[in-house]
C-alpha positions in Angstrom: 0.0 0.0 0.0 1.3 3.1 -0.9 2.4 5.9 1.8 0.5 9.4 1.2 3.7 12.1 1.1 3.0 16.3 2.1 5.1 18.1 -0.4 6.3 21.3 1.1 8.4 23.8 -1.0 11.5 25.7 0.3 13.0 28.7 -1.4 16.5 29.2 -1.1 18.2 32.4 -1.5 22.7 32.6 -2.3 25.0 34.7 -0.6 27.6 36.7 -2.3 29.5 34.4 -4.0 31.7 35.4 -7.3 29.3 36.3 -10.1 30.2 36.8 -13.6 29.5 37.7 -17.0 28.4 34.2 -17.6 26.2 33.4 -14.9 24.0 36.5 -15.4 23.6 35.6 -19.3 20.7 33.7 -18.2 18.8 36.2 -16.7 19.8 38.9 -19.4 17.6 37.0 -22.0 14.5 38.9 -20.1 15.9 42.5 -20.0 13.8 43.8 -22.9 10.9 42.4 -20.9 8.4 45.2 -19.9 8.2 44.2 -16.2 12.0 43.2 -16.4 13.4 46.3 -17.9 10.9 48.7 -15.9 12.7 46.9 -12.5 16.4 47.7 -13.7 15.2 51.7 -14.3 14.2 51.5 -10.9 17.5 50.0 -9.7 19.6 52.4 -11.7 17.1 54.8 -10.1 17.7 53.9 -6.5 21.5 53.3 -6.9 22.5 55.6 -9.9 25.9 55.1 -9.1 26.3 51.7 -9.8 23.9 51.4 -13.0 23.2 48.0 -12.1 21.1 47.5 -15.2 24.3 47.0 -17.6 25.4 43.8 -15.7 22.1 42.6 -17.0 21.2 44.3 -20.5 24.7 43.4 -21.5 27.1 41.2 -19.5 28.8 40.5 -22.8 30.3 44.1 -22.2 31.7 43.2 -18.6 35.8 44.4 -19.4 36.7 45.3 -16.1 35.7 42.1 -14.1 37.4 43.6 -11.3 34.4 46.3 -10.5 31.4 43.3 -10.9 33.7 41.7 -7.8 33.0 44.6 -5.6 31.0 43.8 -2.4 29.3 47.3 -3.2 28.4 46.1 -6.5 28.0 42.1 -5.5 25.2 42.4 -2.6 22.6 44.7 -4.1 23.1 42.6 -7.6 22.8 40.0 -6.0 19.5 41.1 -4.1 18.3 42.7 -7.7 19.0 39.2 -9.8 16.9 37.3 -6.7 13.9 39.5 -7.5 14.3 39.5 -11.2 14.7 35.8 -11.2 11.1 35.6 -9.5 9.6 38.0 -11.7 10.9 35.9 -14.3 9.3 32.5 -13.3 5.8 34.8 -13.3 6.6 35.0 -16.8 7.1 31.2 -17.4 4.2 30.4 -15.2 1.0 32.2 -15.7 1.6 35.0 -13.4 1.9 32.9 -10.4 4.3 34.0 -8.2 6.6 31.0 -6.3 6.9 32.8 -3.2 3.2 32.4 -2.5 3.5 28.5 -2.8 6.4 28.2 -0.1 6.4 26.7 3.1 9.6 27.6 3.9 12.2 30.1 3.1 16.2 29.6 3.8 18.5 33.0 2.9 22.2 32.2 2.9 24.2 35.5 4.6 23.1 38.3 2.2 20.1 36.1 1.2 17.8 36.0 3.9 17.6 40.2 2.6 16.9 39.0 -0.2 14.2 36.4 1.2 12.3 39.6 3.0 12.8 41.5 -0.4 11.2 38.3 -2.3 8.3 38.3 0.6 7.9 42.5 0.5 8.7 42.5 4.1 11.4 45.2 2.7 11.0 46.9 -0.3 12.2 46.5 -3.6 14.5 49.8 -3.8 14.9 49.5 -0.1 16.9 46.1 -0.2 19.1 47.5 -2.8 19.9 50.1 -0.7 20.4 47.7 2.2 22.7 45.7 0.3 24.8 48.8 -1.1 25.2 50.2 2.2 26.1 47.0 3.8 28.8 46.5 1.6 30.1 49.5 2.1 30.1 49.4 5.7 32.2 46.0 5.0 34.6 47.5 3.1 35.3 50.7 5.6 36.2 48.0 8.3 38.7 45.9 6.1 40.0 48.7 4.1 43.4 49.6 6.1 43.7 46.0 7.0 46.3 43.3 5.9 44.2 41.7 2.8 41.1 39.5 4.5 39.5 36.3 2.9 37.5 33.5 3.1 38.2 29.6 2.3 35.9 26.7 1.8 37.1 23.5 3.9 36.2 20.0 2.1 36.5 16.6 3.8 35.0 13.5 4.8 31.7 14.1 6.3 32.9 11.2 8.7 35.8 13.6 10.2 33.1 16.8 10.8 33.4 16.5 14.4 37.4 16.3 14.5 38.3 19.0 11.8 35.8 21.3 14.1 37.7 20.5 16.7 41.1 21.0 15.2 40.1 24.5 14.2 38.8 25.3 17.3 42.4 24.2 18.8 43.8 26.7 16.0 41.4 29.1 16.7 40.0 30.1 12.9 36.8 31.5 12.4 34.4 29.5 11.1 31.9 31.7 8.8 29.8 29.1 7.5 28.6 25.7 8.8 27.6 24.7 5.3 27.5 20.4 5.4 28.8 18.3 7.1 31.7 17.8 4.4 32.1 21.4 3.8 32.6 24.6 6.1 33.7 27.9 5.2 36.2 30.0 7.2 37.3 33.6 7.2 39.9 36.3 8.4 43.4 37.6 7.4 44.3 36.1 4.2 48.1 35.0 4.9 47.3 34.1 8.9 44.4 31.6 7.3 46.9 30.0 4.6 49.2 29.5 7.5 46.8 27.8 10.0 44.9 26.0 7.0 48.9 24.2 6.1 49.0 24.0 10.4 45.9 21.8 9.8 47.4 19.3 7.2 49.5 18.5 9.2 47.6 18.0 12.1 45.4 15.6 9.8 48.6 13.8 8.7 49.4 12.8 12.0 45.4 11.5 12.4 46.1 9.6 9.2 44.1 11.3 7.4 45.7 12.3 4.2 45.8 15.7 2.9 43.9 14.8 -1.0 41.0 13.9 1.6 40.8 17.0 2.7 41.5 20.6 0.8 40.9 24.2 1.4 39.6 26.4 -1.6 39.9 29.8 -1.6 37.0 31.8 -2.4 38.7 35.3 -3.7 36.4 36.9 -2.0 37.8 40.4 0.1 35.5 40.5 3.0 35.7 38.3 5.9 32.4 37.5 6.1 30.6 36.0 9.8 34.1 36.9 11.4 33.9 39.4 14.9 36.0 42.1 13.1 32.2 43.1 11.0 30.5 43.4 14.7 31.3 47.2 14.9 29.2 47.5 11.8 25.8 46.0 13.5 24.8 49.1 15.2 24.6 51.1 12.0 23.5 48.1 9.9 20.3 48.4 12.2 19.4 51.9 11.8 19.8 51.3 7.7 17.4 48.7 7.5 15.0 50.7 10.3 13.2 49.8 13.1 9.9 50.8 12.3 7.3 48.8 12.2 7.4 46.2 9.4 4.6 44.1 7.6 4.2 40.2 9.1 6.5 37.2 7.4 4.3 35.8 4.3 6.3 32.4 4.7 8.4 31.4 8.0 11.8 31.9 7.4 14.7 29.3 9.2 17.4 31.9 10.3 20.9 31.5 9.8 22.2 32.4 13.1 20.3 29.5 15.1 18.7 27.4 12.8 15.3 28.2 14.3 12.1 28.8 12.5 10.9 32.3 12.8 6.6 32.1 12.1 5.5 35.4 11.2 7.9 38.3 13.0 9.9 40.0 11.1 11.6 42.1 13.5 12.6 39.0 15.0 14.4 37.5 11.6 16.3 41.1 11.2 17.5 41.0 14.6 19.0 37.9 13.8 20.3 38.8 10.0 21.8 42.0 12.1 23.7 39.6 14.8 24.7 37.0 12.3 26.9 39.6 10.6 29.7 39.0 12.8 28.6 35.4 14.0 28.5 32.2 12.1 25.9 30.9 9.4 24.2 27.5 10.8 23.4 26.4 7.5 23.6 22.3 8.7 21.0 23.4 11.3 18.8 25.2 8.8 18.6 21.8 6.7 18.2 19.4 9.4 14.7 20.4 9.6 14.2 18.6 6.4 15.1 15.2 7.7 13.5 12.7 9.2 9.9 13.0 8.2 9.6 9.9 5.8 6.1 11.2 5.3 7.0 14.8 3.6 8.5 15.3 0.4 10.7 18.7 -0.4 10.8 20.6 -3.5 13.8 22.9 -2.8 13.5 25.9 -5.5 16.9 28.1 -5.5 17.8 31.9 -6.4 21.4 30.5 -7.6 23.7 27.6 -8.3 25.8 27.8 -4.9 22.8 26.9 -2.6 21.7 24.4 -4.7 24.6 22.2 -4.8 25.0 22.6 -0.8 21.7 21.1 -0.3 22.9 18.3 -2.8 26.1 18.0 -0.5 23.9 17.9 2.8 21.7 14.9 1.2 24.8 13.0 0.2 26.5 13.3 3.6 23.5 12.0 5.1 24.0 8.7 2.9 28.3 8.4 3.9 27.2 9.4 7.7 24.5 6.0 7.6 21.9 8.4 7.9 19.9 7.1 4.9 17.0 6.3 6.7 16.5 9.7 8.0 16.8 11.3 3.9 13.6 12.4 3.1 12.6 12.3 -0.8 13.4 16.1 -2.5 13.7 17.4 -5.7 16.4 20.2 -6.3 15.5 22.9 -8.9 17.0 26.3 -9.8 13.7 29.5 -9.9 15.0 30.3 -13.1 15.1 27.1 -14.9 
């Protein structure tokens, strides 16, 4: 006899990552649009100084790569190609809007802005300011500083609990507890190669070989989730505002405890405002998703990077013996 499933639909939104020419290509087929190209007038609008619209209309005509890589330029893009992305699966579907079908909603760092944008909790032009003006605040703390960075750790799921402890013992920041075969960490550039090599050889003496585990560096300039971005909090606050703000149209699972918030979104921007300078507790996020043999998943994602750590999650499950616990999902991109 066959078991009734619930399928429940989680968006997923990226944080910055490193975004080219290429991957907005796809999204650049829409600009001529009507509803499209009337949303990147009122980007270029809201942020004039950045004319975010040509990185859409015409990524072919990206030369200097080097201003796309900006965190002024990467978070409110990023925030603008989340909407647009949405807007563009109205197109492909009747009108019908994907947000209103969730049960869930996950942000990843700059992405759970974007998930408030995507649920009009905050405004369209206000979440492009947000994300301007948080980079910016970003880049006034490390600017000055020895050069900052981020690398993504990758290793057995089975030695999670010993390579957190080994970089505990070396104390490096851990910015992201992506899977349990991948964390992210951040902080000076040279003092993270140093203590990443320290690791190795801490491994080597575990016997665990260094091809099983490796460090990938991100090329990314901020230190994002490290303590050095808590000065920035206070001011980060006042941006967004305190006034009072419309109720969550889908719960949200925040990064900075994994917890589900219902309906109060002053609530989920306290908690985007802490995590700044604490880590993302992504793992936590997507062990809600596991266990239920009786619900199904439809994970729907505003980019590429989210979507392959959810893939990652669901595969460590399966090398941790966890198989039974791995509920069925599917694992699509919005903009496919």
């Amino acid at each position: 006899m066959s078991t009734a499933h619930i399928v429940k639909r989680v968006l997923v939104c990226p944080g910055q990552g490193k975004t080219d020419a290429k991957g907005l290509l796809s999204i650049s087929k829409y600009a001529t649009k009507k509803l499209i190209s009337k949303l990147l007038d009122r980007a270029d609008f809201v942020l004039p100084q950045l004319k975010l619209s040509q990185y859409i209309r015409h990524p072919g005509n990206i030369t200097d790569a080097s201003d796309l890589q900006k965190t002024i330029v990467q978070q409110p893009l990023l925030i603008l190609t989340s909407y647009l992305q949405n807007e563009m699966f109205k197109i492909n579907h009747n009108g019908l809007d994907i947000v209103n079908t969730a049960d869930f909603m996950i942000g990843h760092s700059l992405g759970e802005i974007s998930s408030l944008v995507l649920q009009k909790v905050i405004p369209f032009e206000k979440g492009l300011e947000i994300g301007y003006k948080r980079g910016q605040l970003m880049q006034s703390i490390v600017d000055g500083n020895p050069p900052m960075g981020m690398y993504a750790v990758l290793f057995q799921p089975s030695h999670y609990d010993l390579i957190l402890k080994m970089l505990n013992e070396l104390d490096v920041n851990i910015a992201n507890y992506n899977t349990y075969s991948q964390v992210t960490v951040s902080g000076e550039k040279s003092e993270l190669a140093r203590k990443l090599l320290m690791l190795s050889n801490m491994l080597a003496e575990h016997k665990i070989w260094k091809t099983r585990v490796r460090s990938v560096d991100l090329r990314v300039q901020i230190p994002f989730h490290h303590p050095i971005l808590e000065p920035m909090e206070q001011d980060l606050a006042e941006i967004i505002g305190t006034g009072r703000l419309p109720a969550l149209q889908v719960p949200v699972i925040s990064n900075l405890d994994g917890e589900i918030v219902s309906e109060n979104s002053e609530e989920q921007i306290r908690k985007i405002i802490h995590v700044t300078s604490r880590p993302v507790q992504l793992t936590k996020c997507l062990e809600h998703f596991v266990g239920d043999r009786q619900a199904s998943y439809e994970f729907f994602h505003y980019g590429a990077t989210t979507q392959g750590l959810v893939r990652r999650f669901y595969d460590d499950l399966f090398k941790l013996n966890r198989i039974d616990e791995k509920p069925h999902f599917t694992n699509k991109l919005v903009a496919e």
